[in-house]
C-alpha positions in Angstrom: 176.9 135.9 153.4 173.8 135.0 151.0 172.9 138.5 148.9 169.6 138.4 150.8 171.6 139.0 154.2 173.5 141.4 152.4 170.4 143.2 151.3 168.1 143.3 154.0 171.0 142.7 157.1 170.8 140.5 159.8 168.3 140.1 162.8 171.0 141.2 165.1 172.1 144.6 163.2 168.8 145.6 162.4 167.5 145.1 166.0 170.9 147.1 167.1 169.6 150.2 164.6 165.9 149.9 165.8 167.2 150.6 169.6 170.0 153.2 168.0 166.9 154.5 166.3 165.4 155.5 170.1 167.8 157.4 170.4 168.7 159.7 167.2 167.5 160.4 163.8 169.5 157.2 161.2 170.7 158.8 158.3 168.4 157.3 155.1 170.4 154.5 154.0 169.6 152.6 157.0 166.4 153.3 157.8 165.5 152.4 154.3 167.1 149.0 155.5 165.1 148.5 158.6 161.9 149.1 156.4 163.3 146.7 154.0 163.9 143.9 156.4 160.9 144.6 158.4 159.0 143.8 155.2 160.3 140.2 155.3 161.2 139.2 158.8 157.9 139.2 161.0 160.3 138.6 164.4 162.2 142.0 163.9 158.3 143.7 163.6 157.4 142.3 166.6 160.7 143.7 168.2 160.1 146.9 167.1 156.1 146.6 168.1 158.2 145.9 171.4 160.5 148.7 171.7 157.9 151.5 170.6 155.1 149.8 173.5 158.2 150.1 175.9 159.2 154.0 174.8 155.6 154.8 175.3 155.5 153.1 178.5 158.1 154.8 179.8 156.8 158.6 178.8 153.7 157.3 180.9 155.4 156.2 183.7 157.5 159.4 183.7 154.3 161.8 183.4 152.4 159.9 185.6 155.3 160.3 188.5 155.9 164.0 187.6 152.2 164.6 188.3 152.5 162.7 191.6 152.4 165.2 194.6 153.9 163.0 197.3 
């Protein structure tokens, strides 16, 4: 494992705390290492871009079928 792995973790185990993230507060340590990896790795941005879009379209989705009389 190079020290830059080390440092800013892997693809796979930041991608794994960005969905963990969805649902419960990380403690600091690690999400000071999904910001850090984030900074270097534009795929794992786009991920989390991903995730967030797919959270929010679910609250809408679940509002707008709450709302629905029939």
């Amino acid at each position: 494992m190079s020290a830059m792995t080390w440092l800013l973790g892997t693809c796979r185990e930041v991608s794994a705390l960005v969905l963990r993230a969805e649902d419960r507060r990380l403690p600091l340590k690690q999400r000071l290492a999904i910001r850090l990896h984030l900074m270097a790795c534009d795929n794992c941005v786009r991920f989390t871009r991903q995730v967030a879009l797919m959270r929010q379209a679910s609250a809408t989705w679940r509002r707008y079928s709450e709302s629905d009389p029939s």
